[in-house]
C-alpha positions in Angstrom: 0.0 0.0 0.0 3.2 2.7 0.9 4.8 1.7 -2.5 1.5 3.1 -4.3 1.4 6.2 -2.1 1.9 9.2 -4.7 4.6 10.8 -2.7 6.6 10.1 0.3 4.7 12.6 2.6 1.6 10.2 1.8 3.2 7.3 2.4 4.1 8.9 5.6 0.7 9.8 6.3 -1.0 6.5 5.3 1.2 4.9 7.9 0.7 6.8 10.4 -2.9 5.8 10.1 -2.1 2.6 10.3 -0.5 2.4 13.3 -3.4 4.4 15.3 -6.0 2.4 13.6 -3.7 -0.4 15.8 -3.2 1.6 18.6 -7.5 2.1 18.9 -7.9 -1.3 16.8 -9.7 0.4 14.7 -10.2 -0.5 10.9 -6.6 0.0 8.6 -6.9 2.4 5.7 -8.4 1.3 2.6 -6.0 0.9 0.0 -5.3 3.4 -3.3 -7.3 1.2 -5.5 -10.7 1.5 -3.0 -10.1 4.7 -1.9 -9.9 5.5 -5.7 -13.4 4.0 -6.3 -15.2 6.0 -3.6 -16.5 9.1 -5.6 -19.4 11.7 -4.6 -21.4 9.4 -6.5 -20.5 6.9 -3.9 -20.6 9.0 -1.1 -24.2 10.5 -2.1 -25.2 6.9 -1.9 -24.3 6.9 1.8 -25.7 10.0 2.4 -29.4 8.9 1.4 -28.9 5.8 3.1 -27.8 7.8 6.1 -30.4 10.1 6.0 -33.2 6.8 5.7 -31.4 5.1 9.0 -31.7 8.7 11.3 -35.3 8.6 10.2 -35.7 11.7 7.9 -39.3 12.1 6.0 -40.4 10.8 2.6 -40.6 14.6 1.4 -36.9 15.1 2.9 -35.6 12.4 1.2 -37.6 13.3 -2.1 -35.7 16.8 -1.9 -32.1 15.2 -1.2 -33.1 12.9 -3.7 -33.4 15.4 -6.6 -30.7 17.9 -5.5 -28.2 15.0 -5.7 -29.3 13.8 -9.2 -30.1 17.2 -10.5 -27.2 19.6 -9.6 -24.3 17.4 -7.4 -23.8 14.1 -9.3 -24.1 15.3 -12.8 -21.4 17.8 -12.1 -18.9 16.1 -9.4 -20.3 12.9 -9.5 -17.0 10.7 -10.8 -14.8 13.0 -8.4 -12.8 10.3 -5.6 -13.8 11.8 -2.1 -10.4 12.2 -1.1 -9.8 14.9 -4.4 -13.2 16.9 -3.6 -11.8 20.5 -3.0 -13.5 23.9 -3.1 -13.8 24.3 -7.1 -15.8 21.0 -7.5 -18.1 22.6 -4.9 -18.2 25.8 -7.2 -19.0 24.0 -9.8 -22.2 22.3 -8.3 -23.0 25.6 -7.0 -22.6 27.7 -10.4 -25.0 24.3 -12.3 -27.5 25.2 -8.9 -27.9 28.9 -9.7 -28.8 28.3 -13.6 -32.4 26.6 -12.2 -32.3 27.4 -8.7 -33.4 31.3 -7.8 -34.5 31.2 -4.3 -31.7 32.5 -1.9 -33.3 29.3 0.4 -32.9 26.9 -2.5 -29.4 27.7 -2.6 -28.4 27.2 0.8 -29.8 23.9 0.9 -27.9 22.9 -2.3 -25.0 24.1 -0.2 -26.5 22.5 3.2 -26.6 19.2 1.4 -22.6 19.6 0.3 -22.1 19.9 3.7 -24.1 17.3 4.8 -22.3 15.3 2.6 -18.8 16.3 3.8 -19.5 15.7 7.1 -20.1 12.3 6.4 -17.3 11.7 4.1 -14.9 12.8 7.4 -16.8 10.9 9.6 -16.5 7.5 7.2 -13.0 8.5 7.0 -13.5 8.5 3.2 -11.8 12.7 3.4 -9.2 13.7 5.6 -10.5 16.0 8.0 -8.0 18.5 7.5 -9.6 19.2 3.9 -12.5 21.4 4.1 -14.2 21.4 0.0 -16.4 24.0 1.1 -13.8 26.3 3.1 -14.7 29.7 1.0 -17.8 28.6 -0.8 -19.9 31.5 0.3 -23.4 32.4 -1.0 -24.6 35.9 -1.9 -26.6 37.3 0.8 -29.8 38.6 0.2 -30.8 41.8 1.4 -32.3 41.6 5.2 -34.9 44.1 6.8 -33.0 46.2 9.9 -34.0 44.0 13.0 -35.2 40.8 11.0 -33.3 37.6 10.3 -33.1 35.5 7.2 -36.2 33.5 7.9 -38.2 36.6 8.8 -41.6 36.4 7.3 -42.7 39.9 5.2 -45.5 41.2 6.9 -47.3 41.8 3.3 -47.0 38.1 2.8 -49.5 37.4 6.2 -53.1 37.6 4.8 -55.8 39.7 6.8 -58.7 37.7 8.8 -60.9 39.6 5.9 -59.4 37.8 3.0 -59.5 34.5 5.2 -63.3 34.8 5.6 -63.8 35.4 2.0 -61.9 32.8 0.9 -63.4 30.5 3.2 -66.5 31.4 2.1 -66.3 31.2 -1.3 -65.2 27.8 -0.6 -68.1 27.0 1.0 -70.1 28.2 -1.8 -68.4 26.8 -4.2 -67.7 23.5 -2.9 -70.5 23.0 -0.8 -74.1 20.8 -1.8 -75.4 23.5 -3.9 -72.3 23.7 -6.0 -72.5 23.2 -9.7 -68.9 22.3 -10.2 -67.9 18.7 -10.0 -64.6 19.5 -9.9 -65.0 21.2 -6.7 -67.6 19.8 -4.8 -65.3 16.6 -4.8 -63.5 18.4 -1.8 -67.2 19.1 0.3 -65.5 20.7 3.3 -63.3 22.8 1.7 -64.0 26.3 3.6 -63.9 24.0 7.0 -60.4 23.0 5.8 -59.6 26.7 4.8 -60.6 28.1 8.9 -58.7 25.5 10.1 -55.8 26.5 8.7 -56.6 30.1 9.1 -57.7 30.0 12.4 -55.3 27.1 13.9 -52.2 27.0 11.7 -51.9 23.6 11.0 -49.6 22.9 8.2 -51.3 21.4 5.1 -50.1 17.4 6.3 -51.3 18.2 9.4 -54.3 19.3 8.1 -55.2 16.4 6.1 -54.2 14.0 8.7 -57.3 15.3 10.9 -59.7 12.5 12.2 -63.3 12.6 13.8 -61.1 11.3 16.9 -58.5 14.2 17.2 -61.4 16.6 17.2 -62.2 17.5 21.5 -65.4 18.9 21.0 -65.6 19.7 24.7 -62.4 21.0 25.4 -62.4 23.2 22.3 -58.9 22.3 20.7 -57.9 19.8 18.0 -54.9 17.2 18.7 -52.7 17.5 16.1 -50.9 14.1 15.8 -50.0 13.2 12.7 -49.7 14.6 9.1 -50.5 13.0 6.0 -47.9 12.4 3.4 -47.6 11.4 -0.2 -44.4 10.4 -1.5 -43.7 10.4 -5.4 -45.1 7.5 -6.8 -46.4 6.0 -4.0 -49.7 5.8 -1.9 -50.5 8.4 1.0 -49.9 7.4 4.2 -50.3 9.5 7.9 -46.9 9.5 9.0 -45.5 11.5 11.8 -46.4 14.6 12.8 -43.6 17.5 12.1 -40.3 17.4 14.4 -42.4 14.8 16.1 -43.9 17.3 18.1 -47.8 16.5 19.4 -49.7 19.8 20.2 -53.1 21.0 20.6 -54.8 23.9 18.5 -58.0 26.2 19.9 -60.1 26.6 17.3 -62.9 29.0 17.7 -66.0 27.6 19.0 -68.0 28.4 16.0 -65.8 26.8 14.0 -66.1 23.4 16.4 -70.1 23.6 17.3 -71.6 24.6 13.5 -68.5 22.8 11.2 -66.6 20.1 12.7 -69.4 18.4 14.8 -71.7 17.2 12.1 -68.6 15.7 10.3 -67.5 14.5 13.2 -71.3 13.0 14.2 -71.1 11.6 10.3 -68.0 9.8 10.6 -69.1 7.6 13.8 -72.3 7.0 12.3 -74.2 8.8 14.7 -77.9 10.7 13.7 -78.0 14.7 13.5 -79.8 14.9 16.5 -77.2 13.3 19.0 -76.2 14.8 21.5 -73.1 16.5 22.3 -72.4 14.0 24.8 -73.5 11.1 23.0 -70.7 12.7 20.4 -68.2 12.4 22.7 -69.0 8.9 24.0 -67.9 7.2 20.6 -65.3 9.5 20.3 -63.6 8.0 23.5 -65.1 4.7 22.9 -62.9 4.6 19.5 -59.6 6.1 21.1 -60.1 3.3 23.7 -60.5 0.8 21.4 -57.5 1.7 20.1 -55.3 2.3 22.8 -56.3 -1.1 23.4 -54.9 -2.6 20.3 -52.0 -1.2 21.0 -50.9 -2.5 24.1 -50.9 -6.0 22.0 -47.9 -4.7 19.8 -44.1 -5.1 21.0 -43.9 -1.6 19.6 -44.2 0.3 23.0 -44.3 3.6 21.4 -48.2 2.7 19.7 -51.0 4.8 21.4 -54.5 5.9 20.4 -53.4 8.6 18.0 -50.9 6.4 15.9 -52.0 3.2 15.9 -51.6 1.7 12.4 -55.2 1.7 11.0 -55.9 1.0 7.0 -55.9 4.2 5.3 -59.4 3.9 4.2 -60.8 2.8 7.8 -59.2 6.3 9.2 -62.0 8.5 9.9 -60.8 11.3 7.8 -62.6 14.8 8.1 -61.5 15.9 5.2 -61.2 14.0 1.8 -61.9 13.8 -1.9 -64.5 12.1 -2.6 -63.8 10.6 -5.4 -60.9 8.1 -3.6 -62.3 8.8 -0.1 -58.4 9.6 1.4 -57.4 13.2 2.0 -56.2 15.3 -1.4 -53.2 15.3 -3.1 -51.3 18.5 -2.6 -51.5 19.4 -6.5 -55.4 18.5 -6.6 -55.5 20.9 -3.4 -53.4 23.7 -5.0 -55.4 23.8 -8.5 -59.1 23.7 -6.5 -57.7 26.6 -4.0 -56.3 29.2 -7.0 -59.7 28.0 -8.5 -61.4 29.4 -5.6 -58.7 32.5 -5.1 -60.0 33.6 -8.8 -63.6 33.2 -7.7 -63.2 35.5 -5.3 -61.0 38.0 -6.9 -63.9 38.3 -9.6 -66.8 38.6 -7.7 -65.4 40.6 -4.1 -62.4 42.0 -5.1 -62.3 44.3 -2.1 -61.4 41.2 -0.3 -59.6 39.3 -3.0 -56.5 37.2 -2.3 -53.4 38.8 -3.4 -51.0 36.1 -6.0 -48.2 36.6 -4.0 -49.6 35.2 -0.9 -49.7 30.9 -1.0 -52.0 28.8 0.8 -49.8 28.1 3.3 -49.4 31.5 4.6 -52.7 31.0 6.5 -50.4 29.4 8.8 -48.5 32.7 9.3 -52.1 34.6 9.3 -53.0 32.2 12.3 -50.0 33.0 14.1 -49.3 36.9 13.9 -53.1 38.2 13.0 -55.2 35.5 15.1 -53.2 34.0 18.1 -51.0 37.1 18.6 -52.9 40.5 17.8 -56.8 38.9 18.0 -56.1 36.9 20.9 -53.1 38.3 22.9 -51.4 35.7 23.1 -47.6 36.1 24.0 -44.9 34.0 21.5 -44.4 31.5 23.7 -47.8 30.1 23.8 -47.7 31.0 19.7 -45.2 28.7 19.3 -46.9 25.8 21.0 -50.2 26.5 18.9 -47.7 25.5 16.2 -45.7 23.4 17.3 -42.5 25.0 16.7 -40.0 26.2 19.0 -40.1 29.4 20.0 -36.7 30.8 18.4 -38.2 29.9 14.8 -41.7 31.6 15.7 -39.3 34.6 16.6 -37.5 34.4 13.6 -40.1 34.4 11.5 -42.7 36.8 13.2 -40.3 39.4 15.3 -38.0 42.4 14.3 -36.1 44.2 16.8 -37.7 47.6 16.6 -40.6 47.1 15.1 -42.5 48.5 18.2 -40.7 51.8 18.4 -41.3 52.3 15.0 -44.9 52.0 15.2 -45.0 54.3 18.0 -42.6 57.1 16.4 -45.2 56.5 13.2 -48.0 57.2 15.7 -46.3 60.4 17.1 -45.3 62.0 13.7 -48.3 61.3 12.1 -50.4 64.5 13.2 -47.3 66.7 13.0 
């Protein structure tokens, strides 16, 4: 192995490897030929594999997935490990900015390289002294004074006014009097709309909703689980984000008039049962099976995540066309079909283009939960279930208070 060394100093340091792979009896270095064969193709193979074993989602891995085949392997991919330096990285980085144009998307092109690296040190496939991203910097976007990165535009959180209007156009349109099949295969879509609005549960989270995470009586939702759809594979309701369980006060309106008859529907119960009667089969069914799953070795099985068939879940909201919750695209097309609806016939409330479904999360958590309802970030943050340094990351700016108030005192002068 020392005669194939390329120079004496590496022959030096190969043996010097050797003997503390002795001294710790840990494993000898590979030879010139293998280490010659472990490329970044190679090494992004161990990094999805890695990322599988520490238990990262099928949307993660989707994502890691396509960033590896679309911008790192094509460009570095025959590169050995141990000759991955700075400019390969520039060159992944340079094939990224020709199709990626988000500031975020490039950073995780450049988390993933790192990802990667950290690995290749830790398999000992790079010496650790060799740093291919030492210098790769990315152009920093422009920041607001007092905000970080992550900070969320305040023109990108919706007013409760455009919520309602969307919400009820929704209803309108999807409900039993519409006159569009195409929408009135999602029946609950304004219900689905308020609940994001009003709760800030992420789409998954939203579509992972069952008749038995609803507590009518305590006037929350348990949010447990979140449903996900991998490419080219069925829906399943996997974990819920971060793995974080946490409850969500909806308004009681929103329980009493929406939710219960859904709920009343789904157990099989008549319209004119009672609220307790309601809640009976509710806790009958969570007993059942938090019965069931005290059978299983798998001590970690409980009420909320027992493994049911998809199609047995008591889903609150699907299409009803395959009876499972909506695909995200089939959920996206119906909700810019709505958003047009609206901006045509009440365009005083109309939803602005720039402004995604999802930002009814960020509607529930500055407009509702913090200004409508007082309630300070800490408690924000377990509405939704993040940790609180994100919620401040994306919701606070140093200063914005004593601006308001200096706008307050100039404005009459």
């Amino acid at each position: 192995m020392l005669r194939r060394a390329n120079s004496e100093a590496e022959a030096r340091k190969i043996f010097a490897q050797a003997e503390a792979a002795l001294d710790t009896e840990k494993e000898t270095p590979a030879g010139a030929d293998v280490r010659a064969s472990r490329t970044i193709r190679m090494l992004g193979e161990e990094h999805l594999k890695d990322s599988i074993e520490r238990g990262k989602q099928p949307r993660t891995m989707e994502q890691r997935e396509s960033r590896l085949n679309a911008h790192i392997l094509p460009t570095i991919g025959d590169v050995p490990v141990t000759k991955w330096r700075v400019d390969h990285s520039r060159k992944v980085m340079e094939k990224g900015s020709k199709t990626i144009f988000s500031n975020r998307g490039r950073e995780d092109l450049r988390g993933q390289l790192a990802a990667m690296r950290k690995l290749a040190w830790r398999l000992g496939w790079l010496d650790r002294s060799v740093d291919p991203l030492d210098g790769l910097e990315i152009g920093r976007a422009n920041i607001l004074h007092g905000a970080t990165a992550q900070y969320v535009d305040p023109r990108l959180r919706p007013e409760t006014r455009q919520v309602r209007a969307m919400a009820d156009a929704a209803d309108k349109l999807c409900g039993p009097d519409g006159t569009d099949p195409l929408m009135t295969r999602l029946p609950l879509f304004g219900t689905k709309i308020r609940v994001a609005g009003f709760g800030g549960l992420r789409l998954g989270e939203q579509n992972a909703l069952r008749a038995i995470d609803v507590f009518l009586d305590r006037g929350y939702v348990h949010v447990n689980g979140s449903w996900i759809t991998p490419r080219r594979q069925a829906g399943f309701r996997g974990p819920v984000k971060n793995h974080t369980l946490h409850e969500v006060p909806l308004p009681g309106s929103l329980l009493r008039d929406e939710l219960l008859p859904r709920v009343k529907e789904l157990l099989g119960l008549p319209d004119k049962a009672t609220l307790q009667q309601v809640l009976n089969a509710q806790e009958a069914e969570r007993q059942r099976r938090a019965d069931l799953s005290l059978r299983e070795p798998n001590k970690n099985l409980a009420w909320w995540n027992y493994p049911v068939p998809t199609e047995d879940e008591l889903w609150l909201f699907v299409d009803t066309v395959t009876g499972l919750p909506v695909k995200p695209e089939l959920h996206n097309e119906r909700w810019h079909r709505v958003r047009r609806w609206v901006e045509k016939n009440d365009p005083d409330n109309a939803w602005p283009r720039t402004i995604v479904y999802r930002n009814l999360r960020h509607h529930a958590a500055t407009r509702w939960f913090h200004d409508e309802l007082g309630e300070s970030w800490e408690v924000v943050a377990q509405y939704l279930g993040d940790k609180l340094a994100t919620v401040l990351n994306h919701y606070v700016r140093a200063g914005e208070d004593a601006l308001r108030d200096s706008v307050g005192k100039l404005a009459n002068l």
